[in-house]
PyMOL CGO cylinders between C-alpha atoms (Angstrom):
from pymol import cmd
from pymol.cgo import CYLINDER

trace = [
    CYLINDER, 7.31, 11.63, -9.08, 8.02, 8.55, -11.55, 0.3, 1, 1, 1, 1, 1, 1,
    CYLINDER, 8.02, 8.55, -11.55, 9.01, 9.57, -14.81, 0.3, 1, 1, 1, 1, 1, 1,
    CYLINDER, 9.01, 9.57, -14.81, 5.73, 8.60, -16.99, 0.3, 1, 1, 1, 1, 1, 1,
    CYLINDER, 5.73, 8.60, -16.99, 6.49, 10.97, -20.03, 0.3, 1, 1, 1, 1, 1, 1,
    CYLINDER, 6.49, 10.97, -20.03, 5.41, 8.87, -23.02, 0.3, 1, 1, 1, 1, 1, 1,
    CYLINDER, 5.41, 8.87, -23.02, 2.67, 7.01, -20.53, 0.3, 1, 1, 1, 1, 1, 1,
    CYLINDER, 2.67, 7.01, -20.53, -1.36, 6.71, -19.93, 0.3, 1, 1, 1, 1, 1, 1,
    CYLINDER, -1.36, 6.71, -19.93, -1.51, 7.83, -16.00, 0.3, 1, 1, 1, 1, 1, 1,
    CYLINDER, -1.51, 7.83, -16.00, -4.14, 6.33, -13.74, 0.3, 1, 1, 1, 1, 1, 1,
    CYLINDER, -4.14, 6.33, -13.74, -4.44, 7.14, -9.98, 0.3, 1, 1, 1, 1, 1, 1,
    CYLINDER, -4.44, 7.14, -9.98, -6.34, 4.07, -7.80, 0.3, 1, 1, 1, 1, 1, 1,
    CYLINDER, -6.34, 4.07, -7.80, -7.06, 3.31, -4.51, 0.3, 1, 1, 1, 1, 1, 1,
    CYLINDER, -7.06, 3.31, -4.51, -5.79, 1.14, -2.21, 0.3, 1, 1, 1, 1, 1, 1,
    CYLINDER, -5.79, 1.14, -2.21, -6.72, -0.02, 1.25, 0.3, 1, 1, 1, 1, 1, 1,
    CYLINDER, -6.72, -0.02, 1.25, -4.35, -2.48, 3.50, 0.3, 1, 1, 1, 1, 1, 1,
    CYLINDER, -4.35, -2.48, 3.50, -5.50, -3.64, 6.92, 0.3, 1, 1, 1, 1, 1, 1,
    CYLINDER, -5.50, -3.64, 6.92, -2.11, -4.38, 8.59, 0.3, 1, 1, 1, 1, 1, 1,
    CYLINDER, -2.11, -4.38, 8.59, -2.64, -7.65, 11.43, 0.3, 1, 1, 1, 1, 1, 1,
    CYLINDER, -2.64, -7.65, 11.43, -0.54, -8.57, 13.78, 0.3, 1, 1, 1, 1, 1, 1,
    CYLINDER, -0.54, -8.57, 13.78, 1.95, -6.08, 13.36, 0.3, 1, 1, 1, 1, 1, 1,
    CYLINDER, 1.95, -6.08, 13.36, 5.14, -6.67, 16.11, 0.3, 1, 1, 1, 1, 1, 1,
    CYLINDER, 5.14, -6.67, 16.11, 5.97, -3.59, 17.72, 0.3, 1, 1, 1, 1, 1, 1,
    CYLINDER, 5.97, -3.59, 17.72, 9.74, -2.04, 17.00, 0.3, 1, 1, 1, 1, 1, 1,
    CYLINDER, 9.74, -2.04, 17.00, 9.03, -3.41, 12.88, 0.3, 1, 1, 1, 1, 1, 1,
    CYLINDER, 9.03, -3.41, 12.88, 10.41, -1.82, 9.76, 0.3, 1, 1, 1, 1, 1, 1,
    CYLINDER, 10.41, -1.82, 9.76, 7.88, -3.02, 7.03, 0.3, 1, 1, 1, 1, 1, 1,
    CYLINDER, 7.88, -3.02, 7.03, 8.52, -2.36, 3.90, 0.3, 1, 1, 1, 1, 1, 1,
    CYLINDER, 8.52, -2.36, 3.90, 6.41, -3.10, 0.63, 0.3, 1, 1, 1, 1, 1, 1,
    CYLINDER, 6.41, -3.10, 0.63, 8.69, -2.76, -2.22, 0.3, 1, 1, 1, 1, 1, 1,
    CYLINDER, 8.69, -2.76, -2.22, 6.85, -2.93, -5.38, 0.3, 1, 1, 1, 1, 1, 1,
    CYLINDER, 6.85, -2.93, -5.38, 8.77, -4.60, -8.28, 0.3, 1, 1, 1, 1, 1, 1,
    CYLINDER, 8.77, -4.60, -8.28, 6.31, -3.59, -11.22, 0.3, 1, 1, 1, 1, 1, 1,
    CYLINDER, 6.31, -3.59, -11.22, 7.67, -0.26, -13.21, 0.3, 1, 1, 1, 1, 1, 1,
    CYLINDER, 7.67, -0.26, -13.21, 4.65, 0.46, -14.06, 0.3, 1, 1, 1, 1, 1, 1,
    CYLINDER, 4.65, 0.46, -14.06, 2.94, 0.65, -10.42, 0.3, 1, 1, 1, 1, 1, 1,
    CYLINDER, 2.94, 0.65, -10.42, 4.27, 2.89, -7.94, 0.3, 1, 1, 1, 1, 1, 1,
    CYLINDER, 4.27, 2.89, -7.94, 2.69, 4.03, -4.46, 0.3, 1, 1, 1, 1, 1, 1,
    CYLINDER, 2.69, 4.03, -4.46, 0.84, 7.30, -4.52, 0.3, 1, 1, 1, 1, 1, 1,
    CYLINDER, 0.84, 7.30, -4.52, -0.50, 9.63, -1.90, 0.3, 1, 1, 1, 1, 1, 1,
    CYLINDER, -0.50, 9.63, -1.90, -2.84, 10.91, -4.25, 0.3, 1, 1, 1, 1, 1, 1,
    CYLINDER, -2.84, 10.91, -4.25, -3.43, 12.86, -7.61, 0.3, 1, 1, 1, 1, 1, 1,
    CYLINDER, -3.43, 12.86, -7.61, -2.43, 16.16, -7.65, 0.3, 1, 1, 1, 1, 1, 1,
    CYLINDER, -2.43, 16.16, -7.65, -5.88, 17.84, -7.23, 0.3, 1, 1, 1, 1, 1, 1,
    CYLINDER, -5.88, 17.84, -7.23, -8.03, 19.86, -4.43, 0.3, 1, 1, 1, 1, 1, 1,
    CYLINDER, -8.03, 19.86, -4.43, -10.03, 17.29, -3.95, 0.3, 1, 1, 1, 1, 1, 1,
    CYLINDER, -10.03, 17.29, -3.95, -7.58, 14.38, -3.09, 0.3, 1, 1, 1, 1, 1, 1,
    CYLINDER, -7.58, 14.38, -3.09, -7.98, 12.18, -0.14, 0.3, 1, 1, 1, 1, 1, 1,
    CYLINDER, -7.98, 12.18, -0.14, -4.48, 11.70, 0.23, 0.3, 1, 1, 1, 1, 1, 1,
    CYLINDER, -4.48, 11.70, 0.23, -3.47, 9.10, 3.05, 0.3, 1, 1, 1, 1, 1, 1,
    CYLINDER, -3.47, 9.10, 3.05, -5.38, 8.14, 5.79, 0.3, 1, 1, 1, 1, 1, 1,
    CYLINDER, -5.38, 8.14, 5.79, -3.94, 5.76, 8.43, 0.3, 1, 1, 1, 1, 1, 1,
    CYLINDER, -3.94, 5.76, 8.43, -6.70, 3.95, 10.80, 0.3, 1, 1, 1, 1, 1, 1,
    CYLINDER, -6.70, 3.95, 10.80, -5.57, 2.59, 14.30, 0.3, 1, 1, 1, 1, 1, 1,
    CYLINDER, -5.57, 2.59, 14.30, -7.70, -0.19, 15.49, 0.3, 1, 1, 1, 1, 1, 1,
    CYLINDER, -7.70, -0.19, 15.49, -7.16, 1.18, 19.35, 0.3, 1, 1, 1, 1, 1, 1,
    CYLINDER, -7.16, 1.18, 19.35, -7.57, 4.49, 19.14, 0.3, 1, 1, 1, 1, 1, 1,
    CYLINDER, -7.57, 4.49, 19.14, -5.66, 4.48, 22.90, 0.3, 1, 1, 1, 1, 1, 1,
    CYLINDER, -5.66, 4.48, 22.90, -2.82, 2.98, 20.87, 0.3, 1, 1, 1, 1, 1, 1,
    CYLINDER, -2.82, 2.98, 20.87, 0.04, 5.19, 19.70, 0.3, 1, 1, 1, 1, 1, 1,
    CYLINDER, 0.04, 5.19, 19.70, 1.72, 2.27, 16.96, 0.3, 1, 1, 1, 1, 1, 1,
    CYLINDER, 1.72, 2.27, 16.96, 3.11, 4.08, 14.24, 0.3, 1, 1, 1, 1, 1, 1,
    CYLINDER, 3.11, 4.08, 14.24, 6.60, 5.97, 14.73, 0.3, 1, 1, 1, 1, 1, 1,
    CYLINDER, 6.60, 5.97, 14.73, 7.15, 7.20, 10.99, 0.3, 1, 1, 1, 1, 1, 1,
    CYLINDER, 7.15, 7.20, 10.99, 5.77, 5.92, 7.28, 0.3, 1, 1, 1, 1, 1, 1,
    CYLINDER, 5.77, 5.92, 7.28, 7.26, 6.93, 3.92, 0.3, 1, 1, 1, 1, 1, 1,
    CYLINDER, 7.26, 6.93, 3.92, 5.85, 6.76, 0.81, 0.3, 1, 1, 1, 1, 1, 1,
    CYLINDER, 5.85, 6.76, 0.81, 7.86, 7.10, -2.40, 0.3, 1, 1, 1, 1, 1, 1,
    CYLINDER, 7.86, 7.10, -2.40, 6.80, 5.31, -6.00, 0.3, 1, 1, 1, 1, 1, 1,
    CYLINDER, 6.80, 5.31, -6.00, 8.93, 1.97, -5.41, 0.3, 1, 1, 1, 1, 1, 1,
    CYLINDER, 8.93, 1.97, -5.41, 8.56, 1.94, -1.47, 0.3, 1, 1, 1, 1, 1, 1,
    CYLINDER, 8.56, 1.94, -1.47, 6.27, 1.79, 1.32, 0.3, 1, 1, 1, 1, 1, 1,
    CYLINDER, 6.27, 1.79, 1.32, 7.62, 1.89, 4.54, 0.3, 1, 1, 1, 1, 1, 1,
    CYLINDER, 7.62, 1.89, 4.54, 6.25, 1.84, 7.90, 0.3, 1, 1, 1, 1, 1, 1,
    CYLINDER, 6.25, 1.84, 7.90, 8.26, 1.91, 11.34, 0.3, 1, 1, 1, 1, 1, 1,
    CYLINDER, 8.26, 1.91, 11.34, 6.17, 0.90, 14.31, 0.3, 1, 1, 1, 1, 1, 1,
    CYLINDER, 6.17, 0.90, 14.31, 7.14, 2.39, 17.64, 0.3, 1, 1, 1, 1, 1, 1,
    CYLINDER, 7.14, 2.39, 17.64, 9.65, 0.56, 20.17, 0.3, 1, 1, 1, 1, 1, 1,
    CYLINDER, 9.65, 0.56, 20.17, 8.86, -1.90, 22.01, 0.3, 1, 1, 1, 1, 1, 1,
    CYLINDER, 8.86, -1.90, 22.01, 9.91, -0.06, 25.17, 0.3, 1, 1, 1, 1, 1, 1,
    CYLINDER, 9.91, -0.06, 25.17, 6.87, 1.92, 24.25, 0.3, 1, 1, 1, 1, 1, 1,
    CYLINDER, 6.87, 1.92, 24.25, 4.63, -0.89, 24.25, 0.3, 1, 1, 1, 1, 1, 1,
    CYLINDER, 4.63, -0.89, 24.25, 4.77, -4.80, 23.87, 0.3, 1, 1, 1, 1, 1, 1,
    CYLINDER, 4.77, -4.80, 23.87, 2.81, -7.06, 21.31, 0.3, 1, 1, 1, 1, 1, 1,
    CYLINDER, 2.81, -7.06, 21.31, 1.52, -6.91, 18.42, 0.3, 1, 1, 1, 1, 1, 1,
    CYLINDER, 1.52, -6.91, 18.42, -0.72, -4.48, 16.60, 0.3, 1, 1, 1, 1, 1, 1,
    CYLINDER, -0.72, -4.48, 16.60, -3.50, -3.46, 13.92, 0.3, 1, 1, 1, 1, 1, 1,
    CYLINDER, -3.50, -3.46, 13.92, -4.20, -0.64, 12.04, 0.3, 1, 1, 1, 1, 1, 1,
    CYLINDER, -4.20, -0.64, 12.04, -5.54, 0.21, 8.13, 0.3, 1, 1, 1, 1, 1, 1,
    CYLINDER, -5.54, 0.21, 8.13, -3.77, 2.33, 5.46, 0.3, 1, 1, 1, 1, 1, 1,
    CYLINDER, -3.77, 2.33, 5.46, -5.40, 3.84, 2.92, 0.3, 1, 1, 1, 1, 1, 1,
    CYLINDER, -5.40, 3.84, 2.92, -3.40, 5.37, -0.06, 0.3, 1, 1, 1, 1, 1, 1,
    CYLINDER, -3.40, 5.37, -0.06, -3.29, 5.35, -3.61, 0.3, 1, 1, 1, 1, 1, 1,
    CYLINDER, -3.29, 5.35, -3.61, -1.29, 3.48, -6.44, 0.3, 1, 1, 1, 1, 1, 1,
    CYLINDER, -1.29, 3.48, -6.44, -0.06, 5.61, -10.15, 0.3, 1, 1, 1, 1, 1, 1,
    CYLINDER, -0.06, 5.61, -10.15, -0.20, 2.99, -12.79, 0.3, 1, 1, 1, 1, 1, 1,
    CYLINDER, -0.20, 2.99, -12.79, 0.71, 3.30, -15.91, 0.3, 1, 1, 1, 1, 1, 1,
    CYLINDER, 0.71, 3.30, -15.91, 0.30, 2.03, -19.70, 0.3, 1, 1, 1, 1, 1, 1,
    CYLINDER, 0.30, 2.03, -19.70, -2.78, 0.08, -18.51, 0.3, 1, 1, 1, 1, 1, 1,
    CYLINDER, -2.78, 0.08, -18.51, -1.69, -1.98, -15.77, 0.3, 1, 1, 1, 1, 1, 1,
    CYLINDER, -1.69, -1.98, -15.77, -3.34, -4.38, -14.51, 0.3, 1, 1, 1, 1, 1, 1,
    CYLINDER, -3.34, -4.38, -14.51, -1.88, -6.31, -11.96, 0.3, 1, 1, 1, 1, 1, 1,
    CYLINDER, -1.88, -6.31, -11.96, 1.42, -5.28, -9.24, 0.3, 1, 1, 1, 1, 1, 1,
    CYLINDER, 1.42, -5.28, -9.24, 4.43, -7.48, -8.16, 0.3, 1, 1, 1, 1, 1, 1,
    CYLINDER, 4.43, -7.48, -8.16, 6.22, -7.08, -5.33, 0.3, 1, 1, 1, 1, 1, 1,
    CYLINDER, 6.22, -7.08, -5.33, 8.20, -8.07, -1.81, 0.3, 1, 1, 1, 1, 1, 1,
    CYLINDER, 8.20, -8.07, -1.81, 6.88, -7.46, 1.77, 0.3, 1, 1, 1, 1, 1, 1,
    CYLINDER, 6.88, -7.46, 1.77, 9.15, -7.23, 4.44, 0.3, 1, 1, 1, 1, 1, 1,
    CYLINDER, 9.15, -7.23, 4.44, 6.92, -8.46, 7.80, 0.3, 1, 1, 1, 1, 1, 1,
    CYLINDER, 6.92, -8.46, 7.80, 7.59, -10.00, 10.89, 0.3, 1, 1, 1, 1, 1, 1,
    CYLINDER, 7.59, -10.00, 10.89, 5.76, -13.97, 10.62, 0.3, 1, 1, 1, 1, 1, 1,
    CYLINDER, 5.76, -13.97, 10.62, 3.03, -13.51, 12.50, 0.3, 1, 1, 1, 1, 1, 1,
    CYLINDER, 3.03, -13.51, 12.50, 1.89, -10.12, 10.55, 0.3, 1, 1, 1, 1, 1, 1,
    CYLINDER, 1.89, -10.12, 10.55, -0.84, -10.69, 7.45, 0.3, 1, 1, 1, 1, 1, 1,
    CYLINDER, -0.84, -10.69, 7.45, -1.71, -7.59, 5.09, 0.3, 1, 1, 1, 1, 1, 1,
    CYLINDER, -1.71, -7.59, 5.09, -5.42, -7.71, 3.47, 0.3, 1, 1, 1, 1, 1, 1,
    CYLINDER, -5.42, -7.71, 3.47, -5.54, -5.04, 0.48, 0.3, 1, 1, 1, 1, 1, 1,
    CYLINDER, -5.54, -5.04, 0.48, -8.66, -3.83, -1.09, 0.3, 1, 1, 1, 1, 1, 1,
    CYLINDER, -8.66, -3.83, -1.09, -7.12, -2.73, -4.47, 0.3, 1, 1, 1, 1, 1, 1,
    CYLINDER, -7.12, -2.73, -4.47, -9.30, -0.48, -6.57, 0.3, 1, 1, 1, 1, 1, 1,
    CYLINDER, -9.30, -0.48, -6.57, -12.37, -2.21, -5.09, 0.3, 1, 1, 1, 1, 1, 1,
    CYLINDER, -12.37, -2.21, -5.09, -11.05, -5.72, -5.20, 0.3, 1, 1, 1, 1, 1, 1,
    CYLINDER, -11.05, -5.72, -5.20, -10.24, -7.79, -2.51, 0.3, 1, 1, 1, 1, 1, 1,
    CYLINDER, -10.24, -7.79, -2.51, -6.91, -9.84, -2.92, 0.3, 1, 1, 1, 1, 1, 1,
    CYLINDER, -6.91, -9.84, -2.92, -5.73, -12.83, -0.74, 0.3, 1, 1, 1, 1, 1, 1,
    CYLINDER, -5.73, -12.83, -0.74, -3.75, -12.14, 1.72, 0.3, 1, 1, 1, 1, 1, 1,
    CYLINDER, -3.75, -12.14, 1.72, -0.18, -10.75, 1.57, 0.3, 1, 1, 1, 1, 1, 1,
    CYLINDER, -0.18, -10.75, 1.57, 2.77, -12.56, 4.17, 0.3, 1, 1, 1, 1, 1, 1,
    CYLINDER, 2.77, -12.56, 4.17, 6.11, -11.77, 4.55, 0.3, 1, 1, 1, 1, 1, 1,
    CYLINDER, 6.11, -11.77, 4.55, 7.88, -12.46, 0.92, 0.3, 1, 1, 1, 1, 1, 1,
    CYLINDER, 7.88, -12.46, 0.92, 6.89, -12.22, -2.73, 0.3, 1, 1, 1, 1, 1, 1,
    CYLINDER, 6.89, -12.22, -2.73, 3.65, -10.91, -3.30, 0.3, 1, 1, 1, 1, 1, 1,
    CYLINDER, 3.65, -10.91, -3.30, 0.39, -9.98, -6.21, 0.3, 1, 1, 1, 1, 1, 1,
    CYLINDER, 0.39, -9.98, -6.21, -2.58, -8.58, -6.97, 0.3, 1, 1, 1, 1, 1, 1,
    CYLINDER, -2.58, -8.58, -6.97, -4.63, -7.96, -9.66, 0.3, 1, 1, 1, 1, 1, 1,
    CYLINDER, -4.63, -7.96, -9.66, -7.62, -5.58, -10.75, 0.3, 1, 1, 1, 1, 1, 1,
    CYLINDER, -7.62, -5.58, -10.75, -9.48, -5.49, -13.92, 0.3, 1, 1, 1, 1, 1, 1,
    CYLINDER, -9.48, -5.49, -13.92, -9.65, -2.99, -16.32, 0.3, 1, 1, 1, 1, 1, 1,
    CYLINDER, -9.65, -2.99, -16.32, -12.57, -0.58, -16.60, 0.3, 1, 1, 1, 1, 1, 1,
    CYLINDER, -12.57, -0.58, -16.60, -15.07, -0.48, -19.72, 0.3, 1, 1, 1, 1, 1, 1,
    CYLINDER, -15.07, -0.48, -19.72, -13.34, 2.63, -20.76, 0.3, 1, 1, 1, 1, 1, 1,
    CYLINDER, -13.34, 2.63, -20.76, -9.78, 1.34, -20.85, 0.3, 1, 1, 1, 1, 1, 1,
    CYLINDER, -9.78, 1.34, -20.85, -10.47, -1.59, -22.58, 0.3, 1, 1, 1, 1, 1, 1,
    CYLINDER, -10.47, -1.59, -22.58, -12.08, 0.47, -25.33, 0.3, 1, 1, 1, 1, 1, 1,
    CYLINDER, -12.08, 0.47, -25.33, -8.76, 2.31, -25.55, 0.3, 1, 1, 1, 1, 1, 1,
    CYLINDER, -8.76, 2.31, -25.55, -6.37, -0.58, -25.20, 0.3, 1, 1, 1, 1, 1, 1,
]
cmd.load_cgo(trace, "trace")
């Protein structure tokens, strides 16, 4: 866990639909914002966790996927396995802290992939291999407090 001593602590979810995925990839989303970090969850009973979603259920696509605070990384399987490109949705969680409101960070894709996250309940544009943002806005509640 990220060190987030002196820090307000929020757990929020997000969604990415992964398109056009080649197989034999190493993604990587490395987020650049110390104050948002990947999550599987809060550490309660009732936590959803991580849920990964193949579009072809026939399809086995994924060969490992790590999660740590900076890094998401996803390894698709070989391409002796299968050829093309695939689809599938990740759902997991971010840990922000001291009221952030927004993420930075690099994707590492092949060029014909696209990632569409649902952060917190808002819909972003599009992330491509390379730099990329998104925003949410704050809640009544934190605003109060901020």
């Amino acid at each position: 866990m990220h060190n987030t001593s002196a820090a307000t602590v929020k757990t929020i979810p997000a969604h990415l639909k992964f398109e056009n995925i080649a197989v034999g990839s190493n993604i990587n989303l490395t987020l650049t914002s110390g104050d948002v970090g990947w999550s599987i969850g809060p550490d309660v009973p009732y936590s959803v966790g991580l849920n990964l979603n193949i579009e072809d259920k026939m399809l086995r696509c994924i060969a490992s996927l790590e999660v740590n605070y900076s890094v998401l990384a996803i390894t698709t399987v070989s391409p002796t396995n299968q050829q093309g490109l695939v689809s599938f949705s990740l759902s997991l969680f971010l840990q922000v802290t001291n009221n952030a409101t927004s993420l930075k960070g690099h994707a590492t894709l092949n060029e014909e992939a696209t990632i569409y996250p649902d952060i917190n309940g808002v819909t972003e544009s599009s992330w491509l291999n390379g730099v990329f943002e998104a925003t949410w806005p704050l809640s009544e509640e934190r605003r109060r407090r901020s």
